[in-house]
C-alpha positions as CSV (number, residue, x, y, z in Angstrom):
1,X,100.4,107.1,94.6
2,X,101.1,110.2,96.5
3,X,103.6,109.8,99.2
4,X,103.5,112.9,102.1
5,X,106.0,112.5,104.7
6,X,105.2,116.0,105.7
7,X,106.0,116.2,109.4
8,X,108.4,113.6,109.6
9,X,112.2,113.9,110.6
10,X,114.1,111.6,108.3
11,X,118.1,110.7,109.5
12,X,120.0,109.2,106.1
13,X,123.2,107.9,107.8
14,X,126.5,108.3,104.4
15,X,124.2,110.6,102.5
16,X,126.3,113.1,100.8
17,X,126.7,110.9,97.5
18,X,125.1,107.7,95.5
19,X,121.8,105.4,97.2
20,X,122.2,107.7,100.6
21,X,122.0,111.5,98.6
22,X,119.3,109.7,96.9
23,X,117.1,108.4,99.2
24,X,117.5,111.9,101.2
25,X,116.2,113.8,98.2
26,X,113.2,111.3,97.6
27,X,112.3,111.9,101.1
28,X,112.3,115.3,101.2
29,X,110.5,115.7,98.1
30,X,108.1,114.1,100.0
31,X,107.9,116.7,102.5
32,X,109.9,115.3,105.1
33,X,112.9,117.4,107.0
34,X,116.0,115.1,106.7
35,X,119.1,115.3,108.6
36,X,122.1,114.4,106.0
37,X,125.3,112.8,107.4
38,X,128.4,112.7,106.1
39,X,132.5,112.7,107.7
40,X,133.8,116.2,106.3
41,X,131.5,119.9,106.4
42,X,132.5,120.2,102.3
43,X,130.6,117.1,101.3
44,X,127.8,117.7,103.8
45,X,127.6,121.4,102.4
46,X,127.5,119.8,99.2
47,X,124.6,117.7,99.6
48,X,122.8,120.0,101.7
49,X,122.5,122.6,98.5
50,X,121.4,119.3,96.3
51,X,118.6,118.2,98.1
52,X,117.4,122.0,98.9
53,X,117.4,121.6,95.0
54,X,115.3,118.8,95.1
55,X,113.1,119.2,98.4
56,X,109.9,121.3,99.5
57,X,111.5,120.7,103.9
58,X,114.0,121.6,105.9
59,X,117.4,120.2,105.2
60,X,120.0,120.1,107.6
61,X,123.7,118.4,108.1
62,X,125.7,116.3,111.1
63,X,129.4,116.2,109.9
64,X,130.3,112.6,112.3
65,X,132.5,109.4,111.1
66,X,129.2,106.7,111.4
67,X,132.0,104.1,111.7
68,X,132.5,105.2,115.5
69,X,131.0,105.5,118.8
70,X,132.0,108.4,119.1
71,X,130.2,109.5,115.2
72,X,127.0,107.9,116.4
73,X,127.0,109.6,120.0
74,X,127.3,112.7,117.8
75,X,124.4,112.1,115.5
76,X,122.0,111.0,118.4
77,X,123.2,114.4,120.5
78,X,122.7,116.6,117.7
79,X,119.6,115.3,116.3
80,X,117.7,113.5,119.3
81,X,114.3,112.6,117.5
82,X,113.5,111.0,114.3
83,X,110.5,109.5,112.9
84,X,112.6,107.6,110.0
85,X,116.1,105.9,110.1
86,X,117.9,104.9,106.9
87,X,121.3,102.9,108.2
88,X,123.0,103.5,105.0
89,X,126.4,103.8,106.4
90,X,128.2,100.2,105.2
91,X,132.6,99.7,104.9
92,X,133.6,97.2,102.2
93,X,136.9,95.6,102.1
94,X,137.4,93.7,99.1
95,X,140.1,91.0,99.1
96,X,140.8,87.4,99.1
97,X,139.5,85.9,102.0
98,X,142.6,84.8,103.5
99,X,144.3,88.2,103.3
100,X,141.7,90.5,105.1
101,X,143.1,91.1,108.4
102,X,141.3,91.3,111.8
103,X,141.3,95.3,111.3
104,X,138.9,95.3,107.9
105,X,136.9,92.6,109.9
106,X,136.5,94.9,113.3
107,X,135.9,97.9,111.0
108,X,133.1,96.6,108.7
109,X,131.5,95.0,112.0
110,X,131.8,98.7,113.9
111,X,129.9,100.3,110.6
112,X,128.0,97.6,109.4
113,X,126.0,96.6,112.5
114,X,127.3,98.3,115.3
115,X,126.2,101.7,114.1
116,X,122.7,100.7,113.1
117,X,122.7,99.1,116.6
118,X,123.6,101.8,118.8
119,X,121.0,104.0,116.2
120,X,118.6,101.8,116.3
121,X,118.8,101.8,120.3
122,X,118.3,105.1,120.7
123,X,115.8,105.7,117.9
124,X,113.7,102.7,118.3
125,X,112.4,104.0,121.6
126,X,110.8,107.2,120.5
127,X,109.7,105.8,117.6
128,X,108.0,103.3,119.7
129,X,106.1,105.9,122.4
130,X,104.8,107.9,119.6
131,X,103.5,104.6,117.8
132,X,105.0,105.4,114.4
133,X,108.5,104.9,112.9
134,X,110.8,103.6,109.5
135,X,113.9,102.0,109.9
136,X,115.6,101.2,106.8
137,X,118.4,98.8,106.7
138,X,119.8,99.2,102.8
139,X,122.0,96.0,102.8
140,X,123.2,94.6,99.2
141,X,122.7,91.2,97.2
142,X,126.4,90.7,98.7
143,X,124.3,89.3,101.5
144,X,122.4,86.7,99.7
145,X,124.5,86.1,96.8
146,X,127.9,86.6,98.1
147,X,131.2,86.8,96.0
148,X,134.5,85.6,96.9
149,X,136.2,88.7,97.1
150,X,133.6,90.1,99.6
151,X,133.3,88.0,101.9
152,X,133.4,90.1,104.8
153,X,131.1,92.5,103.5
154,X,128.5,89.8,102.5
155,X,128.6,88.4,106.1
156,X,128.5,91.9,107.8
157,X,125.3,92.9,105.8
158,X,123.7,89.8,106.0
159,X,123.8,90.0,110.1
160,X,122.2,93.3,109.6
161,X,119.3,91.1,107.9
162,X,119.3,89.2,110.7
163,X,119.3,92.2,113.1
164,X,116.3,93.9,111.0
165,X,113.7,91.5,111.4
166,X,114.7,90.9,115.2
167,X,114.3,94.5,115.9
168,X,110.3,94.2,113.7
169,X,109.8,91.5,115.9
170,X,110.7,93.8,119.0
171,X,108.3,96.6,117.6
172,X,105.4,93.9,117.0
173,X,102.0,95.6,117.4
174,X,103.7,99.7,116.9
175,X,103.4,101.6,114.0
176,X,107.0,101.4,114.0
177,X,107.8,99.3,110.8
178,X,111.6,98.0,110.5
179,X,112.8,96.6,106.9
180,X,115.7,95.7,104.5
181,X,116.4,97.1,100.8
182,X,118.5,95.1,98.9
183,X,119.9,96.7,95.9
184,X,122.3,94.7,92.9
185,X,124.6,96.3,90.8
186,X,123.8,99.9,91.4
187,X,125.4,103.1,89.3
188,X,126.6,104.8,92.3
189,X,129.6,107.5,92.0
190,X,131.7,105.0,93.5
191,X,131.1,103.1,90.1
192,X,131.0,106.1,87.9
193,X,134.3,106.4,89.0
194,X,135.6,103.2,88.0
195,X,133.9,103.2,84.6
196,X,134.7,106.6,84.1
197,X,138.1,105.9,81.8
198,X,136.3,103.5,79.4
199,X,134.4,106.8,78.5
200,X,137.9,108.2,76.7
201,X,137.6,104.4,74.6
202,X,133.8,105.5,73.7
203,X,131.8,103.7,75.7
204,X,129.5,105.7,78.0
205,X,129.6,104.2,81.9
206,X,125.7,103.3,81.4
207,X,127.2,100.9,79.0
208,X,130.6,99.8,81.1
209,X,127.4,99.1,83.4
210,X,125.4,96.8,81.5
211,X,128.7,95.1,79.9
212,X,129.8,94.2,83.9
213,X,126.5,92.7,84.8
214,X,126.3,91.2,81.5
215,X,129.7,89.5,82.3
216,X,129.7,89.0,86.0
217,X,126.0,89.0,87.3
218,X,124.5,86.9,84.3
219,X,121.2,85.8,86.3
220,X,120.4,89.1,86.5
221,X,116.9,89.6,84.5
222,X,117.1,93.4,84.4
223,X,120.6,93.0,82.2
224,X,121.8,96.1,83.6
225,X,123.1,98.4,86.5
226,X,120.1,100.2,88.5
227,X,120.6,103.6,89.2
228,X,120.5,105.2,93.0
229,X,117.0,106.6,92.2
230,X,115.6,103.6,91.5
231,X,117.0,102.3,94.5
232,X,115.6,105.3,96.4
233,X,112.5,105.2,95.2
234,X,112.0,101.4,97.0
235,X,113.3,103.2,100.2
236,X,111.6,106.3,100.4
237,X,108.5,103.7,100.0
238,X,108.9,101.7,102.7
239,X,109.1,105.0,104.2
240,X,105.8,105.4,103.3
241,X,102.4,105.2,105.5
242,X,101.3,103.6,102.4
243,X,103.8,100.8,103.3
244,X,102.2,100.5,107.0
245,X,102.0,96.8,106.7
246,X,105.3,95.9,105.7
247,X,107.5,95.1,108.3
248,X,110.4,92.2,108.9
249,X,111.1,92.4,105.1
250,X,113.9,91.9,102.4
251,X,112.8,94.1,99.9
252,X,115.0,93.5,96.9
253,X,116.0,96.0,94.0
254,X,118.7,93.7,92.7
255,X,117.3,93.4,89.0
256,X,116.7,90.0,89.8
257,X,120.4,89.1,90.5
258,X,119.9,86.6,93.7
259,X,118.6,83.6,91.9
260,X,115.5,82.5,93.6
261,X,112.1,83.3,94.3
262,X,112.1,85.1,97.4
């Protein structure tokens, strides 16, 4: 299958690093010009020269805090039109239910669903006149399978389900397609990171991967961690006009780790 987004203006909201950098590569090696985002010019710099790297488009970057009014309002004025929309953006706060204060709440609501609304808002409407669009919502299997010390993030992304398949509904009849990836246990940097000491006891963080998943998501039927590519590669996908009937979706890339059929 040959994808060729040539053409297309892609926005990847949080792509300077793991599932957004990604996704912003596939899509430009597909031909399509993506706007990066990220909150500091290094980072955004940063990716910029990776996807150039990767690409055969125009690459360009919007340093704005998604988590804000004020970060979307600066996307939308800086880049005005796109044909694809990846709400990647997402806050966790991890805790015990009963100790997250109303501050983590407000904050993963503001980044979680408020951003892709207020994007979606704007977007959705040229999208809509010009009878083709993607929206991608990448959510997690938080929202379907959620675990006690994520509580908030599992309800945030799960009303982002719920605001994904509204919003296909809305576009009914368009080429405008709107849909949800759902990605497991993923080997983003974030998790590098954390595995990255068990490397000095000889175990390589693929392996830290599989051991976790092994131990903590045992119905998983892929018995390992993806990796942000593989993630990516669903996205940039749905992307796709190969995808044109696939619309009000969960699309899962969880390694089987939500335990049921759908």
């Amino acid at each position: 299958m040959q994808i060729d987004l040539s053409g297309k203006t892609a926005i990847v909201t949080a792509s300077t690093k793991g599932i957004g950098l990604a996704t912003a590569k596939g899509l430009a090696a597909a031909g399509a010009a993506v706007v990066l985002n990220g909150r500091t010019k290094e980072s955004v710099d940063t990716a910029i020269a990776a996807v150039r790297q990767s690409g055969r488009a125009a690459v360009r970057g919007i340093v704005a805090d998604m988590g804000t009014p004020a970060g979307c309002a600066a996307l939308i004025e800086a880049a005005p039109i796109a044909d694809i929309l990846i709400n990647n953006v997402a806050h966790v706060a991890w805790g015990d239910f009963s100790q997250v204060p109303d501050e983590a709440w407000n904050q993963s609501w503001q980044t979680n669903v408020m951003t892709p609304v207020r994007l979606c808002r704007h977007y959705l409407q040229g999208m809509k006149a010009r009878d083709w669009g993607r929206v991608v919502f990448v959510s997690s299997e938080s929202a379907r399978n959620i675990q006690p010390e994520l509580v908030t993030y599992g309800a945030t992304k799960l009303a982002g389900h719920a605001l994904s398949r509204g919003l296909a509904k809305q576009m009914a009849g368009t080429g405008v397609t709107v849909n949800v990836v759902v990605p497991g246990p993923t080997l983003s940097d974030g998790v590098h990171r954390m595995f990255e000491p068990m490397t000095e006891q000889g175990i390589s963080v693929e392996q830290a991967g599989k051991d976790f998943v092994l131990a903590h998501r045992a119905s998983s039927v892929l018995k390992r961690m993806a990796t942000v590519e593989e993630v990516a590669s669903m996205i940039v996908y749905v992307c796709s006009p190969q995808a044109s009937a696939t619309s009000g979706a969960a699309l899962r890339v969880d390694g089987g780790v939500v335990d049921d059929v759908n």
